[in-house]
C-alpha positions as a Markdown table, in Angstrom:
| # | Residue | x | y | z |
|---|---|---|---|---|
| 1 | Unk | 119.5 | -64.6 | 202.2 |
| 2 | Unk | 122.3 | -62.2 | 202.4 |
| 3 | Unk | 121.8 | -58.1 | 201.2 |
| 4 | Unk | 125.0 | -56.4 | 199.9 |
| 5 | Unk | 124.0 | -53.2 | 200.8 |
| 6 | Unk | 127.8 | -52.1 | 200.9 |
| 7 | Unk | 129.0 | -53.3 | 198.0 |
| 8 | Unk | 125.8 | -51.8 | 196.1 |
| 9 | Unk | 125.5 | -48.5 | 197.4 |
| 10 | Unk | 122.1 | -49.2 | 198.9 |
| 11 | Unk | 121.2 | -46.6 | 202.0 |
| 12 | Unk | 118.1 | -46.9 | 202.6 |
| 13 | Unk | 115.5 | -49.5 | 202.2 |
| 14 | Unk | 111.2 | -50.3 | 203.5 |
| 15 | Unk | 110.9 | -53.4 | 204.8 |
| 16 | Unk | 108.9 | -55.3 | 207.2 |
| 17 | Unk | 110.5 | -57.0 | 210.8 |
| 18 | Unk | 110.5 | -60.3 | 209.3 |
| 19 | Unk | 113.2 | -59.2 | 206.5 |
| 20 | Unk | 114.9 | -56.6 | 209.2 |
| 21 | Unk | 115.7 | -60.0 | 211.3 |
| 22 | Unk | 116.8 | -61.7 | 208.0 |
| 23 | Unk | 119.2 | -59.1 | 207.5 |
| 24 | Unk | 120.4 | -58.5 | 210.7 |
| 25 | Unk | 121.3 | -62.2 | 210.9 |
| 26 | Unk | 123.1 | -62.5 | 207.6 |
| 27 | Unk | 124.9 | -59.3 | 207.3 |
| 28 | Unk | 128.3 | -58.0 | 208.6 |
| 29 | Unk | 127.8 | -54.9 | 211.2 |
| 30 | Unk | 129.7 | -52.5 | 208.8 |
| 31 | Unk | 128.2 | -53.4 | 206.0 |
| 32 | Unk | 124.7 | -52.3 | 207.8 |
| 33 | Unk | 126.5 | -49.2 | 209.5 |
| 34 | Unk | 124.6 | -45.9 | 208.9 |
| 35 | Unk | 121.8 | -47.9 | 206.7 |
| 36 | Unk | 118.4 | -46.4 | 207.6 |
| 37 | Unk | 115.0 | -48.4 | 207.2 |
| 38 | Unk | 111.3 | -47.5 | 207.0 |
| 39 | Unk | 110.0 | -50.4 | 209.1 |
| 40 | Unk | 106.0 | -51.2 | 208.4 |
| 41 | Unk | 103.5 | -54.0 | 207.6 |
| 42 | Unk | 103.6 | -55.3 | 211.7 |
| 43 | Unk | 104.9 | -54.4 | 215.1 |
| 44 | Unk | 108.3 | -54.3 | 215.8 |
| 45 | Unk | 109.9 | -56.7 | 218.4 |
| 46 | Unk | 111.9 | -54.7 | 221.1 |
| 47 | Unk | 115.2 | -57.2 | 220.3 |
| 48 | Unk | 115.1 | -56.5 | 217.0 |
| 49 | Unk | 114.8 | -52.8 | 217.8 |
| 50 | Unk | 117.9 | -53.0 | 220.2 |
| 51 | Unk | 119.8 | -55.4 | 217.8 |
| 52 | Unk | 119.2 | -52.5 | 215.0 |
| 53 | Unk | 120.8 | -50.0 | 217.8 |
| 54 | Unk | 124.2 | -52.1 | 218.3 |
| 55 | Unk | 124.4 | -52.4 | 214.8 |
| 56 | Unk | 124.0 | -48.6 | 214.1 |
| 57 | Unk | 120.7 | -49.2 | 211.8 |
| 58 | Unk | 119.0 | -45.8 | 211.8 |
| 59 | Unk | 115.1 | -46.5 | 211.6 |
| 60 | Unk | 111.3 | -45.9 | 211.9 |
| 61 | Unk | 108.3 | -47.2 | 212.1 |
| 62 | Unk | 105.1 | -46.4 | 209.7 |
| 63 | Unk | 102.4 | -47.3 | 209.3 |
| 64 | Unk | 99.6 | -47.3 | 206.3 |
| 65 | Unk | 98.5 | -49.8 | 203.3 |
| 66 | Unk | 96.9 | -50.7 | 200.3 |
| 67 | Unk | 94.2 | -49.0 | 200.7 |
| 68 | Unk | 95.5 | -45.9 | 202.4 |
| 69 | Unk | 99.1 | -45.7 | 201.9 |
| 70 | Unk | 101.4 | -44.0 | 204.1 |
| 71 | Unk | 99.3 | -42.6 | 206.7 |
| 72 | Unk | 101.3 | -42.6 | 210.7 |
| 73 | Unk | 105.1 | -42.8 | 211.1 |
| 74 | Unk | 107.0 | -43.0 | 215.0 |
| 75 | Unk | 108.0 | -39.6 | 216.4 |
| 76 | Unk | 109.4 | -39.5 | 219.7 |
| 77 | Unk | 108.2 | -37.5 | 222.7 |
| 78 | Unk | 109.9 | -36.8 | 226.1 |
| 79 | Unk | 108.4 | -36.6 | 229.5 |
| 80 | Unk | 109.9 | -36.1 | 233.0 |
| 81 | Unk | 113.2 | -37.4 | 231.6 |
| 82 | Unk | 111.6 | -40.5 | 229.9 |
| 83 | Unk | 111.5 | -40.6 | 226.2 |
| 84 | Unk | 108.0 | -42.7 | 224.6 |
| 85 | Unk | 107.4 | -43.7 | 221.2 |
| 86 | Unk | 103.8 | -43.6 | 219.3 |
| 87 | Unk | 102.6 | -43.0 | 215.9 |
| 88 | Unk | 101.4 | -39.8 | 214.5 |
| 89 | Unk | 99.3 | -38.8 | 211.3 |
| 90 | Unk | 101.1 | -37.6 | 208.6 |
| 91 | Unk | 100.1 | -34.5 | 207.4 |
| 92 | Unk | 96.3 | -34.4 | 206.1 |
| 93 | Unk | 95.7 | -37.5 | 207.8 |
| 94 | Unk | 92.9 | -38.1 | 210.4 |
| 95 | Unk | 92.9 | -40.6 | 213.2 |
| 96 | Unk | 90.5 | -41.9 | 216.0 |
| 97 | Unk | 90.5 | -45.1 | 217.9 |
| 98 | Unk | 86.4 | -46.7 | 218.0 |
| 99 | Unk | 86.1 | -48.6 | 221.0 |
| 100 | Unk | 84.1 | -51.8 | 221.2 |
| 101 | Unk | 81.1 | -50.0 | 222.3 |
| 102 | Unk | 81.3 | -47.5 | 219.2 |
| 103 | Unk | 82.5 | -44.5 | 220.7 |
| 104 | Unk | 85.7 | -43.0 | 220.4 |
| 105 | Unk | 88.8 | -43.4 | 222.8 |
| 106 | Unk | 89.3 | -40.2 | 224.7 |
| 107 | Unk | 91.9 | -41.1 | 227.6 |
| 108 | Unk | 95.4 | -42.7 | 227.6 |
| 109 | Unk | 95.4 | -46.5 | 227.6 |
| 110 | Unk | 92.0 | -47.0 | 225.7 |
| 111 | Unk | 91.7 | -49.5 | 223.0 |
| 112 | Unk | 89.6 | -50.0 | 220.2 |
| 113 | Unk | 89.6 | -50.2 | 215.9 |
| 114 | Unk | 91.7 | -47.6 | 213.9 |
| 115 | Unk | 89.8 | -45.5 | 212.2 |
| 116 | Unk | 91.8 | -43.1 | 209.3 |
| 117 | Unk | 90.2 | -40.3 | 206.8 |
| 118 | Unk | 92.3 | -38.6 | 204.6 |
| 119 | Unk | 91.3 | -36.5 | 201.1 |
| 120 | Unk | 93.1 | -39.5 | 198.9 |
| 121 | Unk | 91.3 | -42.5 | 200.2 |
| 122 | Unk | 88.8 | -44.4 | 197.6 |
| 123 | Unk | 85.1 | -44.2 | 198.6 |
| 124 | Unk | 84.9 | -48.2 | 198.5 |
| 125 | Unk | 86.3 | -50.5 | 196.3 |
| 126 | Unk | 85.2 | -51.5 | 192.9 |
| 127 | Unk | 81.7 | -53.4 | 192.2 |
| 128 | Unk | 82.3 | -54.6 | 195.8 |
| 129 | Unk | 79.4 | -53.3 | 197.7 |
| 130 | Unk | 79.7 | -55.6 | 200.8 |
| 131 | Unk | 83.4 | -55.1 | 201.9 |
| 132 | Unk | 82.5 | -51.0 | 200.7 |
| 133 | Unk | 79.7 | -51.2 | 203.2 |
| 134 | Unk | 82.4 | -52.8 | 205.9 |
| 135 | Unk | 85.1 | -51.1 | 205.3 |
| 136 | Unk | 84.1 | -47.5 | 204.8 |
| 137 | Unk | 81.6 | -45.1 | 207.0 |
| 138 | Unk | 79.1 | -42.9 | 205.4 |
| 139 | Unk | 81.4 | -39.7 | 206.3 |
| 140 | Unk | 84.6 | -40.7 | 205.3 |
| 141 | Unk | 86.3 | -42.9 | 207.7 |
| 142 | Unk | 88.2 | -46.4 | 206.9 |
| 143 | Unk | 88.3 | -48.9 | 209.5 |
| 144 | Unk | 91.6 | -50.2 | 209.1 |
| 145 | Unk | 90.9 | -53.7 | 210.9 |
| 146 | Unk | 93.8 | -52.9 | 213.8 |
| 147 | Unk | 93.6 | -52.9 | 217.2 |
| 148 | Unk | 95.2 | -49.8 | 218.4 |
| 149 | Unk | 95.7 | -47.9 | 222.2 |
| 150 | Unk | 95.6 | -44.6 | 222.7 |
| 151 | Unk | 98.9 | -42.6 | 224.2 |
| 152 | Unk | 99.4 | -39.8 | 226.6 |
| 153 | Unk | 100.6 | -37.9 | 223.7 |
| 154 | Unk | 97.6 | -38.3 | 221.7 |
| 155 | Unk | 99.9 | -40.8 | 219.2 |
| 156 | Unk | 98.8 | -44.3 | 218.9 |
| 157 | Unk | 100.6 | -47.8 | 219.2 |
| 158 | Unk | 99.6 | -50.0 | 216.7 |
| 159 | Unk | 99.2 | -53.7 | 219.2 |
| 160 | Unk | 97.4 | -56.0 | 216.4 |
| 161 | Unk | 95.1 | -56.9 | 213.5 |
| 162 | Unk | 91.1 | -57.6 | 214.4 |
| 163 | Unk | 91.3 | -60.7 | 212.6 |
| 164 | Unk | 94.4 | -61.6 | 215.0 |
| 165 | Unk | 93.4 | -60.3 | 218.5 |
| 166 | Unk | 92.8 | -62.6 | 220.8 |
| 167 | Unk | 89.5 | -62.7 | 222.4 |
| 168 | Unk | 89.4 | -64.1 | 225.7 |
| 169 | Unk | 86.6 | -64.0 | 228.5 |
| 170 | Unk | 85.5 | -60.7 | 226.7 |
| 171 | Unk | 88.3 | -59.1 | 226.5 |
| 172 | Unk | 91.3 | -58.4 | 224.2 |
| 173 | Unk | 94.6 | -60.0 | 224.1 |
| 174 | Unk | 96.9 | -57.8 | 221.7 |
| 175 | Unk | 99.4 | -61.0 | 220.3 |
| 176 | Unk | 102.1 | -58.8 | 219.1 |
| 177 | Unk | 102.6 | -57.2 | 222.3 |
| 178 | Unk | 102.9 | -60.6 | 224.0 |
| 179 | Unk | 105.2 | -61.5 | 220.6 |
| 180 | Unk | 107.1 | -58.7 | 221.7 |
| 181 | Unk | 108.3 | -59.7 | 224.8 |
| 182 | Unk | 108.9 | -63.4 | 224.1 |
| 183 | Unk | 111.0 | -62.1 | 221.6 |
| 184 | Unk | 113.0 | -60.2 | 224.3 |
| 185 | Unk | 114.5 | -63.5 | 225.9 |
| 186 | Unk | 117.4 | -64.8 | 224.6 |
| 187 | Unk | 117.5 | -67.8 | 222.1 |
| 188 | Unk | 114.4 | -67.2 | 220.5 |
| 189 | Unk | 114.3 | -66.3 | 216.3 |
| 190 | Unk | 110.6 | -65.7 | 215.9 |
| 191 | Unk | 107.7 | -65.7 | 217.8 |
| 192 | Unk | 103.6 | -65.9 | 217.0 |
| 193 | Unk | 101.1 | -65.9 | 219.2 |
| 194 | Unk | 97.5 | -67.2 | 218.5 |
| 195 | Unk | 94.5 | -67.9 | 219.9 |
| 196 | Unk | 93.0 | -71.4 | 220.2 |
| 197 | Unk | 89.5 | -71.9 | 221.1 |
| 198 | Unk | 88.6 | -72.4 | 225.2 |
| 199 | Unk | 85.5 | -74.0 | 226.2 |
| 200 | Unk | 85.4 | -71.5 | 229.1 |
| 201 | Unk | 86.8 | -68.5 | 227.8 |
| 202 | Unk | 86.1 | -68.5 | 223.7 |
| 203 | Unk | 89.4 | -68.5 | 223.3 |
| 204 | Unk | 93.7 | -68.7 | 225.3 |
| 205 | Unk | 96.6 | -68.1 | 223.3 |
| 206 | Unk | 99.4 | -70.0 | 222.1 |
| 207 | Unk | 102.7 | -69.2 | 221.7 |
| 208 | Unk | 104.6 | -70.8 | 218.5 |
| 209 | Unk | 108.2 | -70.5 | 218.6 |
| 210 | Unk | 111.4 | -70.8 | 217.0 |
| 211 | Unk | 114.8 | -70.6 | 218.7 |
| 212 | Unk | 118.1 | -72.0 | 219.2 |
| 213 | Unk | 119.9 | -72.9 | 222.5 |
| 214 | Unk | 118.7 | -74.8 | 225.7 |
| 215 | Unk | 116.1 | -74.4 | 228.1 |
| 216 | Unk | 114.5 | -71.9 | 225.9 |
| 217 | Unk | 110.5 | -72.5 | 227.3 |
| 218 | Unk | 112.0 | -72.1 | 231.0 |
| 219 | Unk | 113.6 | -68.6 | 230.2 |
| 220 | Unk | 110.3 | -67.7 | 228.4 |
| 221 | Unk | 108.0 | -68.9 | 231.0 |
| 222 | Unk | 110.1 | -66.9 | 234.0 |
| 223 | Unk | 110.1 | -63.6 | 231.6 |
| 224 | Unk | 107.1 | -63.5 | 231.2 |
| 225 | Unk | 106.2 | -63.9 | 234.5 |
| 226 | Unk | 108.6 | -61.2 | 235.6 |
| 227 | Unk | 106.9 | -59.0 | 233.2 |
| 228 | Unk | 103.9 | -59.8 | 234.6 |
| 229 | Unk | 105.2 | -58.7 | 238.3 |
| 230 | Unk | 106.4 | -55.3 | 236.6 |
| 231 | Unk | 102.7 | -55.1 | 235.0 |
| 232 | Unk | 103.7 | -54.6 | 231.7 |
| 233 | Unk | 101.3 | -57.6 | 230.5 |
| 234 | Unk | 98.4 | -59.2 | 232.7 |
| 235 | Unk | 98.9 | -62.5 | 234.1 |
| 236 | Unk | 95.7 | -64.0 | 231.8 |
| 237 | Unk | 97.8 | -63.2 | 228.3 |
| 238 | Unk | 100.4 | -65.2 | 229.3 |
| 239 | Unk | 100.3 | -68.2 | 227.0 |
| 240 | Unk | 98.7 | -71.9 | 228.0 |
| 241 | Unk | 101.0 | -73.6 | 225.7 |
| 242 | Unk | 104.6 | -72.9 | 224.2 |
| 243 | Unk | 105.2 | -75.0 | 220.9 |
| 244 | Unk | 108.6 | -75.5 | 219.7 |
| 245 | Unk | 108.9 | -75.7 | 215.6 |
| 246 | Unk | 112.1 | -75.7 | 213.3 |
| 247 | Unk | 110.3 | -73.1 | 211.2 |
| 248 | Unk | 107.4 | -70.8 | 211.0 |
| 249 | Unk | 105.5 | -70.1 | 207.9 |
| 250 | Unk | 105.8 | -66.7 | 205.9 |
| 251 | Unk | 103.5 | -65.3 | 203.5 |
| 252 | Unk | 104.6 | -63.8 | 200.3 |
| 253 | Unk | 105.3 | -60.9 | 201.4 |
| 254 | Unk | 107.5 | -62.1 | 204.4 |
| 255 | Unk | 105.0 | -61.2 | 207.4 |
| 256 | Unk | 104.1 | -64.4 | 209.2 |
| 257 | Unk | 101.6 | -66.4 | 208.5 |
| 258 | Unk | 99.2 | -66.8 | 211.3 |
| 259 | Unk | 96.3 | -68.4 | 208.9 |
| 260 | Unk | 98.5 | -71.6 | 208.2 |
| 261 | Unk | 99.8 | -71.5 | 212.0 |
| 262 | Unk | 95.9 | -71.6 | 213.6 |
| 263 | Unk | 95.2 | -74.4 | 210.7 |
| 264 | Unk | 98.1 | -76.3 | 212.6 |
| 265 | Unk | 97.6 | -75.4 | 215.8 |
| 266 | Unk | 94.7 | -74.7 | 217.3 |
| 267 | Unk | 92.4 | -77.5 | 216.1 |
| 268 | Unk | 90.3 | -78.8 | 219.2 |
């Protein structure tokens, strides 16, 4: 896959991180220079973020769908000389993060479902009473079926679908944050993480990787156990298992596909 965004005049495009590593990979630096990209559809690896950087990719995240459209984008805050990241409601739209127990998050570092209200949003979807009665609350909120934390600056991060998250011993494993950091070390193309079923804990994740280069798994397994020293993960979301694959499955849209990967992988 190659873009010519020089030779076409393209200087700006959406896309989601999948396609932002194709490109990055198959495209000359100045023919990317100055290009600026609405990033959305799943978390952004902090490589690909920094590769972006050196390439001088202008870009942000945002986040929304089908059913909602556009409804956060990434602004940037500063703070005792430290700058942070987190997503914000666009104008006229509503957020709150539902914790497990059905209350809302109130204080930084709280996790739970993303709730959004907003005037355009349907009132259910056609003839479809049972995903209507799922989906959507009696006063107007969606759940959006992502896990999201709550930031000092009352912004979100966005750390993972419901369907994806990684229950373990009762509590949550976010997978794209642990995708994240694999993804930081050196050699490695893509990364998924999923959960496999644990007769003890209901369920340990997996980490299913592609890379190039040599001793790959032993520069993974020492990063993240470095991260874990600087706290930035718990030790019990470090993966049981790396697996090593020449390719990962995409769905049609590009975003990986983690269905086909647990049918592979995490059969008992």
């Amino acid at each position: 896959m190659h873009f010519e965004t020089a030779l076409n005049g393209v200087t700006w495009i959406n896309a989601v991180p999948t396609m932002v590593h194709e490109l990055m990979r198959s495209t000359r630096a100045e023919e990317l220079r100055g290009l600026k990209i609405l990033v959305g559809g799943s978390p952004l690896p902090k490589s690909l973020s920094t590769q972006m950087e050196k390439m001088g990719v202008k870009y942000s995240m945002i986040y929304g769908g089908t059913d909602m459209l556009a409804a956060a984008i990434r602004l940037e805050t500063s703070k005792g000389g430290e700058t942070k990241t987190s997503l914000h409601p666009v104008p006229f739209v509503e957020m709150r993060v539902v914790k497990m127990d059905g209350t809302s998050a109130t204080r930084s570092g709280e996790m739970g479902e993303l709730y959004i209200r907003a005037p355009w949003l349907p009132d259910g979807y056609y003839k479809d009473k049972e995903n209507t009665s799922a989906s959507f609350t009696s006063d107007g909120w969606f759940r959006t079926g992502v896990i999201a934390r709550l930031e000092e600056d009352h912004g979100i991060q966005i750390l993972d679908r419901l369907k994806d998250v990684i229950k373990s011993g009762g509590e949550w494993i976010p997978t794209s944050t642990v995708e994240s950091i694999i993804s930081e070390v050196e050699g490695v193309d893509t990364v998924a993480v999923i959960g496999k079923q644990n007769p003890k804990w209901g369920e340990r994740p997996i980490a299913v990787v592609k890379a190039h280069g040599n001793n790959t798994a032993e520069r993974i397994k020492q990063h993240l156990d470095e991260q874990v020293q600087k706290g930035r993960i718990a030790k019990w979301w470090v993966p049981d298992e790396i697996i090593f694959v020449d390719e990962i499955p995409l769905t049609s849209v590009g975003k990986i596909d983690k269905k086909t990967l647990k049918e592979k992988y995490t059969q008992s």
